[in-house]
MARDREN-321417 format. One record per residue (C-alpha): residue number from 1; residue in three letters; x, z, y; chain. Coordinates in steps of 0.1 Angstrom, whole numbers, plus 5000, padded with zeros to 4 digits. Example, Ala and Ser with C-alpha at 12.3 -4.5 7.8 and 13.67 -1.06 7.14 Angstrom:
MARDREN-321417
<1; Ala; <5123; 5078; 4955>; A>;
<2; Ser; <5137; 5071; 4989>; A>;
This chain:
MARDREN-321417
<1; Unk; <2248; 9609; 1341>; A>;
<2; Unk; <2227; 9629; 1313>; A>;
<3; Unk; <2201; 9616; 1294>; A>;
<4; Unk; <2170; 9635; 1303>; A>;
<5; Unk; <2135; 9631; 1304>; A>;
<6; Unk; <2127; 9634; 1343>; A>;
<7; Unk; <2095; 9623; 1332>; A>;
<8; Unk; <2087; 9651; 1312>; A>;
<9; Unk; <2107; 9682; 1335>; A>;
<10; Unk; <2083; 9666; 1364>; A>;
<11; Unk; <2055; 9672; 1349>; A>;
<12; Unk; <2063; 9710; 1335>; A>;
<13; Unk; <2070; 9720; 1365>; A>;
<14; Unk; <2038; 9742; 1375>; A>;
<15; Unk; <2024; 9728; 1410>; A>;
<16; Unk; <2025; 9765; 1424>; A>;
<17; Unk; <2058; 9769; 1413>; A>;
<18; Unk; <2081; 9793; 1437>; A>;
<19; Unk; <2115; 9792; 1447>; A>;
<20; Unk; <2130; 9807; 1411>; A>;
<21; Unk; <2108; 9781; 1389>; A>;
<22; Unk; <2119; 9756; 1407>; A>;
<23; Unk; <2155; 9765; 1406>; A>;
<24; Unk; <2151; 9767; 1372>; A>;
<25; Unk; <2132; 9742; 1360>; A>;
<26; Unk; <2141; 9714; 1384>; A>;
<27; Unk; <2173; 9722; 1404>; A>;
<28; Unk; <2194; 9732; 1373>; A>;
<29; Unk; <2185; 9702; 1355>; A>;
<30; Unk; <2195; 9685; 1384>; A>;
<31; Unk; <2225; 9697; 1386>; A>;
<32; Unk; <2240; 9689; 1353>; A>;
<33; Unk; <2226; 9658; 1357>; A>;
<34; Unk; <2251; 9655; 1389>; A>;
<35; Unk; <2277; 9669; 1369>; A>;
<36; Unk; <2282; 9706; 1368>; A>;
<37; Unk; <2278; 9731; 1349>; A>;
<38; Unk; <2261; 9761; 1349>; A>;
<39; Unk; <2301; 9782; 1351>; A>;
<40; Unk; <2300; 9757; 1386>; A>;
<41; Unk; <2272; 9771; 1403>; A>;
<42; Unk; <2268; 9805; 1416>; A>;
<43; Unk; <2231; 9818; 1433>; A>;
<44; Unk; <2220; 9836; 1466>; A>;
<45; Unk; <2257; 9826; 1480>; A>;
<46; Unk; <2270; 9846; 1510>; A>;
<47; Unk; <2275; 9821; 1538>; A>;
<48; Unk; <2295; 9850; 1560>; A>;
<49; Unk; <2271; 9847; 1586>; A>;
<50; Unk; <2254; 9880; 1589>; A>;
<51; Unk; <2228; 9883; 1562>; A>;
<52; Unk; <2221; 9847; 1554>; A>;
<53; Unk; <2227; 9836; 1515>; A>;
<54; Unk; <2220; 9800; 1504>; A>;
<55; Unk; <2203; 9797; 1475>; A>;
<56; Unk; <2228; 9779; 1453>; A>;
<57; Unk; <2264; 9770; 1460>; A>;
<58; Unk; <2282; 9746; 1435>; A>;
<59; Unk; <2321; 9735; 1430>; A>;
<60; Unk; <2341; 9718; 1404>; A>;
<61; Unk; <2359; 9743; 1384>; A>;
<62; Unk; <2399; 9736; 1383>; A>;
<63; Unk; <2423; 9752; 1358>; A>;
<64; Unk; <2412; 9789; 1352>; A>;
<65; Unk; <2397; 9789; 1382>; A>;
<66; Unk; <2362; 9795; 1375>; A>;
<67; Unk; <2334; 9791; 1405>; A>;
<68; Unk; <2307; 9818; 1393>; A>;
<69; Unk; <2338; 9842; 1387>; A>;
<70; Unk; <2352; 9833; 1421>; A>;
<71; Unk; <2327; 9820; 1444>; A>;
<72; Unk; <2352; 9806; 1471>; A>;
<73; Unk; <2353; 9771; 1490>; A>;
<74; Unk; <2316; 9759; 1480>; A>;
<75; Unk; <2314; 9718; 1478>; A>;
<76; Unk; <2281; 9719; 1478>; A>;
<77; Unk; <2249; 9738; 1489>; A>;
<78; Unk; <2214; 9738; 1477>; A>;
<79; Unk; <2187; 9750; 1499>; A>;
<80; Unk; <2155; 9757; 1475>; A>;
<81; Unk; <2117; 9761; 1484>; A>;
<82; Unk; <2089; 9767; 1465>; A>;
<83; Unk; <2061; 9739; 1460>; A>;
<84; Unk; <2036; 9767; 1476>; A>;
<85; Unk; <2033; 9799; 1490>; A>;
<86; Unk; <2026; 9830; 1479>; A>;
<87; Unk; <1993; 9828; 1497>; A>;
<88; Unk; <1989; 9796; 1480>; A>;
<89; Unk; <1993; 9772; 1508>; A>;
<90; Unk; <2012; 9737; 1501>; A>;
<91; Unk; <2049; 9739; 1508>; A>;
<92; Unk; <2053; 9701; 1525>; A>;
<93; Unk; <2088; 9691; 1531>; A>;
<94; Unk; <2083; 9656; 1545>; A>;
<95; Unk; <2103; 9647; 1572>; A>;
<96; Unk; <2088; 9659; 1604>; A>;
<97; Unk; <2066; 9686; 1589>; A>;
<98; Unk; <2072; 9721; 1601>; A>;
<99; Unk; <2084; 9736; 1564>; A>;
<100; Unk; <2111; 9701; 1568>; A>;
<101; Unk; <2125; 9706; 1601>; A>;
<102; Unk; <2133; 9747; 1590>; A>;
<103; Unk; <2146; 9738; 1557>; A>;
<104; Unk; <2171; 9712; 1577>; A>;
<105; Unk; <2180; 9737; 1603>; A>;
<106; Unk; <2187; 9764; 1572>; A>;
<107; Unk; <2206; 9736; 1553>; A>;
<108; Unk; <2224; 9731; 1590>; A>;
<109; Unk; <2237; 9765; 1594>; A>;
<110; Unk; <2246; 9772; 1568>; A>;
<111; Unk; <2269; 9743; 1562>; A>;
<112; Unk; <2287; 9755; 1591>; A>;
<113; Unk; <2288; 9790; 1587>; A>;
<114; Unk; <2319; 9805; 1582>; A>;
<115; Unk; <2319; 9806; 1538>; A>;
<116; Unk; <2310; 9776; 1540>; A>;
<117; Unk; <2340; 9751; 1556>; A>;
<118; Unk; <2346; 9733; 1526>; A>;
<119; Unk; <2310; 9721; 1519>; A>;
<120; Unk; <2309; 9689; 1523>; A>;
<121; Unk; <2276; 9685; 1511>; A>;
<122; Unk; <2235; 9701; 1510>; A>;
<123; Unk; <2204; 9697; 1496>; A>;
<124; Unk; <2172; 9709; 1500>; A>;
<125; Unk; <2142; 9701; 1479>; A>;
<126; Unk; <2112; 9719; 1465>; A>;
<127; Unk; <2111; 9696; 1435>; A>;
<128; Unk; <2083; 9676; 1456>; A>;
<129; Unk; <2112; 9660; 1483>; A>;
<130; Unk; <2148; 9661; 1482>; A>;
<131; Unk; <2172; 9651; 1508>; A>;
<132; Unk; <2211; 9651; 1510>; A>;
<133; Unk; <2233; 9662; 1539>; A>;
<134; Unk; <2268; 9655; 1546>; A>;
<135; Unk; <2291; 9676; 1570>; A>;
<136; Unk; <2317; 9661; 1588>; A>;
<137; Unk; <2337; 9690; 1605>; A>;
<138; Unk; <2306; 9703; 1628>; A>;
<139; Unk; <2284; 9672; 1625>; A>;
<140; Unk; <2256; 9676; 1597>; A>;
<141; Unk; <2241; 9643; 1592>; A>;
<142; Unk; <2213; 9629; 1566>; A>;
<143; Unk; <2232; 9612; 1537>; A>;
<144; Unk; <2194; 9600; 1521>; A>;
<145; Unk; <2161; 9595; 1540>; A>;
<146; Unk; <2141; 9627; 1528>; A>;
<147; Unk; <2124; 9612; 1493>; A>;
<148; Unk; <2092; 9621; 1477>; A>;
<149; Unk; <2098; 9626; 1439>; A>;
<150; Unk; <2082; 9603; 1416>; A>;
<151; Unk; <2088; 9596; 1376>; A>;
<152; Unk; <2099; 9559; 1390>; A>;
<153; Unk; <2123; 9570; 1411>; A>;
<154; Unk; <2136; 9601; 1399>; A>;
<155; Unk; <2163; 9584; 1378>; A>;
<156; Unk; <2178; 9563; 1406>; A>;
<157; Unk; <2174; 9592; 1437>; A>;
<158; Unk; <2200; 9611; 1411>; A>;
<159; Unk; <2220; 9586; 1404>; A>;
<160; Unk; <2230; 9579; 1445>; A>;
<161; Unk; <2229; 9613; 1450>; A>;
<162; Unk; <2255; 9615; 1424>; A>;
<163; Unk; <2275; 9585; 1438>; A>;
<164; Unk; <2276; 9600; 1472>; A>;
<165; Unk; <2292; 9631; 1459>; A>;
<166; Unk; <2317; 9616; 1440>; A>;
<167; Unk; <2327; 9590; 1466>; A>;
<168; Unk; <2324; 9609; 1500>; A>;
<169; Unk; <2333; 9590; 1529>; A>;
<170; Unk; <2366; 9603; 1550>; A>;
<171; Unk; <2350; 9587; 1585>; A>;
<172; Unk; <2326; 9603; 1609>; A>;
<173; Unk; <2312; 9572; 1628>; A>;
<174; Unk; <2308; 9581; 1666>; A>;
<175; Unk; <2290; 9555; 1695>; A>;
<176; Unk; <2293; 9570; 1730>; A>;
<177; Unk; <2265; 9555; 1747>; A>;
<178; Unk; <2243; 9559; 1775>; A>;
<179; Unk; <2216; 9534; 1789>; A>;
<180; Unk; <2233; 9543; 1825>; A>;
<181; Unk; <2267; 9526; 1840>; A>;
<182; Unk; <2291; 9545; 1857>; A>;
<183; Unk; <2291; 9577; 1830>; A>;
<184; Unk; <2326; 9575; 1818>; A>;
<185; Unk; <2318; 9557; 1782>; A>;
<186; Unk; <2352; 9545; 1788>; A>;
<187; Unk; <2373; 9570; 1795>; A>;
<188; Unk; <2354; 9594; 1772>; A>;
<189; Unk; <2362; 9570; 1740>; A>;
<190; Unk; <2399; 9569; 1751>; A>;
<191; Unk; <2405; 9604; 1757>; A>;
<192; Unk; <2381; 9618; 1727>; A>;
<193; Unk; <2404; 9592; 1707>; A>;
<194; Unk; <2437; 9607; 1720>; A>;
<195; Unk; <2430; 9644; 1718>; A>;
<196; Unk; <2415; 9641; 1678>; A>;
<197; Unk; <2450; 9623; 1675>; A>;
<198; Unk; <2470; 9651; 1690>; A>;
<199; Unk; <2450; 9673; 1661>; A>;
<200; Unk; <2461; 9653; 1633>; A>;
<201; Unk; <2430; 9632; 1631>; A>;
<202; Unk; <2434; 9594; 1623>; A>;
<203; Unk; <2414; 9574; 1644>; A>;
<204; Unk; <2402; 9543; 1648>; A>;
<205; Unk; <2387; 9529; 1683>; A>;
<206; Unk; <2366; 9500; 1687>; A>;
<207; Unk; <2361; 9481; 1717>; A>;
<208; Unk; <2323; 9465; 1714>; A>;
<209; Unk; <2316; 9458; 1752>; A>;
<210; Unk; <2324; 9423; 1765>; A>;
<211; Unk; <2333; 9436; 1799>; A>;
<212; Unk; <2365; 9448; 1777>; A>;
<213; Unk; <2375; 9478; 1800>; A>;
<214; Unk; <2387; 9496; 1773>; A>;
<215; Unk; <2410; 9470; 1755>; A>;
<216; Unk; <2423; 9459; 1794>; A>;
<217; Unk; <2430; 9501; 1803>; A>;
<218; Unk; <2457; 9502; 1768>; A>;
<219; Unk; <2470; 9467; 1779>; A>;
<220; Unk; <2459; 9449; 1748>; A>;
<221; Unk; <2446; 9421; 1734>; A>;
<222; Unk; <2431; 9406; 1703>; A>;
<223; Unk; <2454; 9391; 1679>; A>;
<224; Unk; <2451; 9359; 1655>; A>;
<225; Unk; <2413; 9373; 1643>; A>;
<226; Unk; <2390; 9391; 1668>; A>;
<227; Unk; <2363; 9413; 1660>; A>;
<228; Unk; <2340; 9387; 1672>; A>;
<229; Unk; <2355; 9362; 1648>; A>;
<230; Unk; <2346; 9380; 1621>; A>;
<231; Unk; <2308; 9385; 1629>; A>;
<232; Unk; <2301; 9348; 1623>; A>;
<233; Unk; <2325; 9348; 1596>; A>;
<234; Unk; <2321; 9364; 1564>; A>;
<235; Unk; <2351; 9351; 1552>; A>;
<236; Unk; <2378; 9366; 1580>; A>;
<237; Unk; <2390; 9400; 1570>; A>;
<238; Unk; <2386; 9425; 1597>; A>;
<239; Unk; <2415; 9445; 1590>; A>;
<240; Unk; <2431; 9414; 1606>; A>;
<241; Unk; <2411; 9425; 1639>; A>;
<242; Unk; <2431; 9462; 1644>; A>;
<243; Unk; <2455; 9463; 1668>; A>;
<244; Unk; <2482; 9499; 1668>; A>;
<245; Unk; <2481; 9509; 1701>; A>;
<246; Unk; <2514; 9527; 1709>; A>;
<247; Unk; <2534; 9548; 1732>; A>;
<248; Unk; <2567; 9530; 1743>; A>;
<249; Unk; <2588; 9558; 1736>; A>;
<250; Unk; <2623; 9547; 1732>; A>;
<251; Unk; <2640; 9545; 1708>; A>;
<252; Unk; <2606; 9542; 1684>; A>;
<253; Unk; <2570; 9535; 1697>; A>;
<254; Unk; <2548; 9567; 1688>; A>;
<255; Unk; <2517; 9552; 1671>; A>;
<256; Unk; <2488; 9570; 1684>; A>;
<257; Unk; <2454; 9554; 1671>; A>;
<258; Unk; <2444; 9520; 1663>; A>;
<259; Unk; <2419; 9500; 1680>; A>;
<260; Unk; <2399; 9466; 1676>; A>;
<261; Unk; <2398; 9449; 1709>; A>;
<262; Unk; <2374; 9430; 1722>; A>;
<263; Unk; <2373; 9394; 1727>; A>;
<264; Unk; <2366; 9380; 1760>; A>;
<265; Unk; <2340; 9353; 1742>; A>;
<266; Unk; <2320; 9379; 1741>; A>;
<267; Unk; <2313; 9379; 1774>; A>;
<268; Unk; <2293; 9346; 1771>; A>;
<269; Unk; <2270; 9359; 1742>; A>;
<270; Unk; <2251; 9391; 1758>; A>;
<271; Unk; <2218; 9383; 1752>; A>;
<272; Unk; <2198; 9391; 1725>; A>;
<273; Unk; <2190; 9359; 1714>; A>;
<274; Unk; <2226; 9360; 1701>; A>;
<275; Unk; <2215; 9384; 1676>; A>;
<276; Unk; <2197; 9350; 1655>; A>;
<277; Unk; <2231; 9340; 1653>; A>;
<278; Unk; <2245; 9366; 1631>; A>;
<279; Unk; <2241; 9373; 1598>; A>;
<280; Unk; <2220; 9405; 1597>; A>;
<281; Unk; <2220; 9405; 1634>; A>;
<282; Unk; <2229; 9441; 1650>; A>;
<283; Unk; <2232; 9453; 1616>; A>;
<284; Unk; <2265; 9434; 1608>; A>;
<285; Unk; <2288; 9452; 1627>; A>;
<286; Unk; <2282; 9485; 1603>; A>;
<287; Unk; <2291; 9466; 1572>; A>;
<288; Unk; <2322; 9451; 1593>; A>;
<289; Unk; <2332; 9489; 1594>; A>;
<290; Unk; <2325; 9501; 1560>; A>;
<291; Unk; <2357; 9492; 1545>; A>;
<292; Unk; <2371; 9518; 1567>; A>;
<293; Unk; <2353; 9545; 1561>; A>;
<294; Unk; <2374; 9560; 1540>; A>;
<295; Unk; <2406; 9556; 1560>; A>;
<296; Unk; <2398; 9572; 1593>; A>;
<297; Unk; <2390; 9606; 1602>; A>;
<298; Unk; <2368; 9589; 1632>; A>;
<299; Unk; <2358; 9559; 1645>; A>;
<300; Unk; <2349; 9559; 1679>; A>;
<301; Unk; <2323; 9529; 1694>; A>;
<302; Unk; <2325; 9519; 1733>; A>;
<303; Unk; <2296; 9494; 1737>; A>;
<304; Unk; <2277; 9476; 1771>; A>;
<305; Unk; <2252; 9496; 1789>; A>;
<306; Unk; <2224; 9471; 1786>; A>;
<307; Unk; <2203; 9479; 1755>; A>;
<308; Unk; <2214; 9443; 1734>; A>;
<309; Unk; <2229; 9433; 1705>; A>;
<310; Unk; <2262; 9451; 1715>; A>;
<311; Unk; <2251; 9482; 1724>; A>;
<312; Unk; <2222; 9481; 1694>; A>;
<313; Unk; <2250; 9469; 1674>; A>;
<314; Unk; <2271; 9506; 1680>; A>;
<315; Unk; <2245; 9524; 1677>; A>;
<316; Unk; <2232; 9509; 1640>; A>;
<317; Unk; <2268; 9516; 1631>; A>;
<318; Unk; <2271; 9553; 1641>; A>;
<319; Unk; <2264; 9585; 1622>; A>;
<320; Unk; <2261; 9597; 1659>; A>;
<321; Unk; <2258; 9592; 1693>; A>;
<322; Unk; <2273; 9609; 1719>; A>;
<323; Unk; <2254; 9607; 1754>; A>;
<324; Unk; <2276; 9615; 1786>; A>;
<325; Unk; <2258; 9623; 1816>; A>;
<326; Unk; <2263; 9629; 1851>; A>;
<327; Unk; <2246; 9661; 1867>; A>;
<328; Unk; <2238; 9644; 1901>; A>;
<329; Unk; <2228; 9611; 1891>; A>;
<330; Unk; <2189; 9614; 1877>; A>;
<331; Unk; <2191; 9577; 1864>; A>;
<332; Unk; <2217; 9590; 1835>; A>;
<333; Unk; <2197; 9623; 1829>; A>;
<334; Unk; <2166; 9597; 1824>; A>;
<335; Unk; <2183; 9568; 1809>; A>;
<336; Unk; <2199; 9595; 1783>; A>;
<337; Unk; <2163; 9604; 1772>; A>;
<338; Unk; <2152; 9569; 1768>; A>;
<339; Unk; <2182; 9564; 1743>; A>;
<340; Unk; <2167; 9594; 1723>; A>;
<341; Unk; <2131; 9587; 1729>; A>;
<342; Unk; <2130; 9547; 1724>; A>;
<343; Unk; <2167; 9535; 1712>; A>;
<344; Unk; <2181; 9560; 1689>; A>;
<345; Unk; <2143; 9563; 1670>; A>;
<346; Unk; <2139; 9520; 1671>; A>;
<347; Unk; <2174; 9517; 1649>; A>;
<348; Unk; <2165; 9546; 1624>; A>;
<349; Unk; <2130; 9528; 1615>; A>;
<350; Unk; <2151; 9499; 1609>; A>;
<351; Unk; <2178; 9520; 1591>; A>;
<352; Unk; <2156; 9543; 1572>; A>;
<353; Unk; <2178; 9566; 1565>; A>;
<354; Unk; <2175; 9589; 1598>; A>;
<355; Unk; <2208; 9580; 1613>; A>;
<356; Unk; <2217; 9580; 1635>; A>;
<357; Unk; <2216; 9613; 1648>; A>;
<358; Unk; <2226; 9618; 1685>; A>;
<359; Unk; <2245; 9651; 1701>; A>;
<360; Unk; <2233; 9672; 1732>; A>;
<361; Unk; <2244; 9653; 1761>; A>;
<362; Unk; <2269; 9670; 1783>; A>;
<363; Unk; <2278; 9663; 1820>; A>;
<364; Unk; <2310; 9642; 1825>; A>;
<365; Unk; <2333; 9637; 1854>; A>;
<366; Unk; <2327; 9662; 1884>; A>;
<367; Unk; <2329; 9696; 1894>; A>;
<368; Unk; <2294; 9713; 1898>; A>;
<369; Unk; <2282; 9739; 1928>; A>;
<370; Unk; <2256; 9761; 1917>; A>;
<371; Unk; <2233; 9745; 1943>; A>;
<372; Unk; <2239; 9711; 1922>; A>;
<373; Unk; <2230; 9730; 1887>; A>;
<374; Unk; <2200; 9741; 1897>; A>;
<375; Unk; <2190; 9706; 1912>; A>;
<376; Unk; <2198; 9690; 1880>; A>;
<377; Unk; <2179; 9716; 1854>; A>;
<378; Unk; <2148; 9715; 1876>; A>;
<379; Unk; <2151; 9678; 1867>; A>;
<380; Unk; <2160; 9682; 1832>; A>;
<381; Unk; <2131; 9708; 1832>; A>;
<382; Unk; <2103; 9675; 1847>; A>;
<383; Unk; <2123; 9655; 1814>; A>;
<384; Unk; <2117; 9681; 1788>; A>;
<385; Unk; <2083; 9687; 1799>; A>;
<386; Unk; <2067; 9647; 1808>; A>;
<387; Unk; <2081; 9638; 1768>; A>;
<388; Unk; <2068; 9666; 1755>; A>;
<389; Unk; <2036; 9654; 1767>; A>;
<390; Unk; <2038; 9617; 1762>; A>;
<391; Unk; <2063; 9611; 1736>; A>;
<392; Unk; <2054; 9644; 1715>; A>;
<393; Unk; <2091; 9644; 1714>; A>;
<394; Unk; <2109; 9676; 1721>; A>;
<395; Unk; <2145; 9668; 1739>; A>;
<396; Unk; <2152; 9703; 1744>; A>;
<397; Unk; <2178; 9706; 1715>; A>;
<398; Unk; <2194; 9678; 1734>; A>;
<399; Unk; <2193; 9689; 1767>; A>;
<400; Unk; <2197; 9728; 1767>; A>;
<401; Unk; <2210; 9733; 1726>; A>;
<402; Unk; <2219; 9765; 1732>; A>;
<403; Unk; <2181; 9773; 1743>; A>;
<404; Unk; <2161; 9798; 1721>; A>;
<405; Unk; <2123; 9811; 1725>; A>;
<406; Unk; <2138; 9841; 1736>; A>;
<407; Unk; <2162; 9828; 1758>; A>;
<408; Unk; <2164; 9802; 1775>; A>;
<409; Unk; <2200; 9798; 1779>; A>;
<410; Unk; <2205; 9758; 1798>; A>;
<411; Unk; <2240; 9759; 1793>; A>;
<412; Unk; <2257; 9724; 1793>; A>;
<413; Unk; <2286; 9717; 1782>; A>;
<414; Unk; <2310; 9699; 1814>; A>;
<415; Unk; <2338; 9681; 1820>; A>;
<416; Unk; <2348; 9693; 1858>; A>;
<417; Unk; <2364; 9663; 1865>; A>;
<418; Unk; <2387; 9633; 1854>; A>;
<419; Unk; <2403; 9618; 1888>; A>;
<420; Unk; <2436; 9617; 1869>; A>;
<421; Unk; <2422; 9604; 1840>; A>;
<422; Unk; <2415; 9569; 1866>; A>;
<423; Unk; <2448; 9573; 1875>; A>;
<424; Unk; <2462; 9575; 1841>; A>;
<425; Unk; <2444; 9540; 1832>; A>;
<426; Unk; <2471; 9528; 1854>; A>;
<427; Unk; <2501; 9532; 1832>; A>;
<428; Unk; <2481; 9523; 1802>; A>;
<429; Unk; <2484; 9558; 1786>; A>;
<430; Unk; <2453; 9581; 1781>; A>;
<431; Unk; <2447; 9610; 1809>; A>;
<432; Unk; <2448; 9638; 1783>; A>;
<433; Unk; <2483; 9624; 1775>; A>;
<434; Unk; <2493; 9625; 1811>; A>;
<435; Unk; <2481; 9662; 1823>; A>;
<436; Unk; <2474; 9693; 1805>; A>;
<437; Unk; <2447; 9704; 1821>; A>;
<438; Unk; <2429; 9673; 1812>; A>;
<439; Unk; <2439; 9674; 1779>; A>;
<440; Unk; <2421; 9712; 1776>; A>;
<441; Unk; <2387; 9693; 1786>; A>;
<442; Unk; <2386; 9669; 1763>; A>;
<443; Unk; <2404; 9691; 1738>; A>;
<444; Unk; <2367; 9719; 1743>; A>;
<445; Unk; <2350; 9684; 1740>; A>;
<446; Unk; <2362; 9673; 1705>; A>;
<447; Unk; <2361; 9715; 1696>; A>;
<448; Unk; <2325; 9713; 1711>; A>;
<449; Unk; <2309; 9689; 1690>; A>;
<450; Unk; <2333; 9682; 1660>; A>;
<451; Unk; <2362; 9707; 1652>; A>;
<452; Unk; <2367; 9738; 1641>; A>;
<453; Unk; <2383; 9761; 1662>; A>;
């Protein structure tokens, strides 16, 4: 990284600086300090999505193939704000401030806008905060807490910042969880596992509950090392743990994902209390999984119900959560606003780095009348409103995302049914595997909330 004086571009950097200062004062020095140049940067960058430009897109120059000649395939995206207004007031991007949350839905959309696939990356920052992003397909996730800029850390914040880019994780880290039995957590893993393997995704599938459903439905089970081995064990290497599940296909067995079972000690170590037995407690499982983050496409978590140390456990170790629901059973639509309200917010203060992050819910499992729809909005409706009031949390986004002021669209996304998919756990082969309509569902599912179409 360049020697400069952070010290001294801090502090002549005026504290009414707007949006052009700042890019030029602070985010070009930042920028060679990440490493690129000023031929590798190119400003007010078309996202494709009507009128929108993003302040600065950046990208490695190859060959003769020069980035501010031919601003194609962006890596990375800057979204810049001024330290004040025009009118003089403050511009405060701290997480959870108003300026904050629209500079993160900016940075959001336009990592996903159609210019834009081959970001990996964003930033925003006013030269008072910075925060990076990382996209993963149509996830946008924090990759730093949101840091306020000081000569002491200035250095450092850079130098991750710069690490991150450089070494990008492959993995998006996925929990499917709901505080609510009887949802499909199951069957949605398996399925969601099958279908991101039938589009050329590797994944990897790991079975955290001790009831072991989803380790019993392939017909597996845990070889010379368990997953539950190596939670005690520092010195067992988890790799040992995976498991190929295959299809017996004659002549060769098609490999189709890989999963680590679970073991059925687990069943006797439920609790919290067997947290105090683990090294880091519910934070162990996440550095378990590290090493193979950059050797999956996805790793999908099924965990217990029962907010303990397994469930806590997938839900420290996700980037996000997905919550399936079921449209006539009020206990899920509740219990999947106490895993946003209470359980989702309790592991990011321990984190501190704002994941995870969890994705709109979506109904799971039966066909819905129009009677039925209305029955269960009304009672989304009572949710929205009671935590708006007594949380001061707005589920909204997570409830209705498609929802605007102007129109408030309560679309959810649903999975009519998955009868066969029961069925299918039968012959030990996943339902999308077994029928094509099934295999469309899950298929909008993974399209829904992580692929591209």
């Amino acid at each position: 990284m360049l020697n400069l004086d952070w010290i001294k571009i801090l502090e002549g950097i005026p504290q009414n600086a707007h949006e052009a200062l700042v890019t030029e004062q602070f985010v070009n020095p930042l920028l060679e300090a990440i490493g690129f140049s000023r031929q590798e940067r190119f400003p007010a960058f078309a996202t494709g999505r009507g009128a929108d430009k993003v302040d600065v897109a950046v990208r490695k120059n190859t060959g003769n193939d020069n980035f501010l000649f031919s601003p194609k395939n962006p890596y990375l995206l800057i979204e810049v704000k001024g330290r004040e207004t025009q009118g003089g007031a403050r511009i405060n991007l701290a997480e959870g401030t108003p300026k904050y949350i629209e500079a993160r839905q900016q940075i959001t959309k336009y990592l996903l806008a159609p210019n834009c696939q081959t970001a990996q990356w964003g930033i925003i920052t006013n030269s008072f905060h910075i925060q990076l992003f990382r996209r993963h397909g149509k996830v946008v996730v924090p990759a730093t807490q949101c840091l306020l800029i000081k000569p002491d850390n200035i250095t450092q914040t850079i130098a991750h910042i710069k690490y991150l880019l450089e070494n990008p994780p492959r993995a998006l880290t996925v929990c499917i969880y709901n505080n609510k039995g009887g949802v499909g957590k199951t069957t949605t893993t398996l399925n969601l596992a099958a279908i991101l393997r039938n589009e050329k995704k590797r994944v990897l599938v790991v079975d955290f509950d001790s009831q072991r459903d989803l380790t019993k439905s392939l017909g597996l089970e845990v070889g010379v090392v368990s997953l539950f081995d190596c939670l005690a064990n520092p010195s067992l290497n988890v790799r040992d743990a995976i498991q190929p599940f295959k299809l017996e296909i004659k002549p060769t067995p098609y490999w189709l994902f890989d999963v680590i079972p679970a073991d059925i000690r687990m069943e006797k170590y439920t609790s919290d209390s067997f947290a105090g037995q683990i090294q880091k407690g519910a934070a162990r499982l996440r550095d378990l999984l590290k090493i193979f983050l950059k050797e999956y496409d996805y790793i999908l978590i099924d965990c217990p119900t029962q907010w303990l140390f397994f469930s806590k456990s997938g839900v420290y170790a996700s980037d996000v959560v997905l919550i399936p629901t079921k449209h006539n059973d009020v206990a899920s639509l509740n219990n999947a606003a106490r895993v946003l309200t209470e359980f989702i917010p309790e592991v990011k203060k321990i984190r501190k780095d704002n994941e995870p992050i969890a994705l709109p819910i979506f109904f799971n499992g039966q066909s819905i009348t129009d009677p039925q729809l209305k029955t269960a909005n009304t009672e989304i409706k009572k949710i929205i409103e009671t935590h708006r009031k007594e949380s001061k949390i707005d589920l909204l986004p997570y409830f209705w995302p498609k929802a605007t002021k102007a129109n408030l669209d309560t679309t959810i996304f649903t999975i009519p049914s998955y009868a066969i998919v029961a069925n299918a756990a039968f012959s030990r082969v996943p339902g999308v595997l077994k029928n094509t309509k099934v295999a469309a569902y899950y298929l909008s599912l993974a399209k829904e909330y992580f692929l591209y179409e």
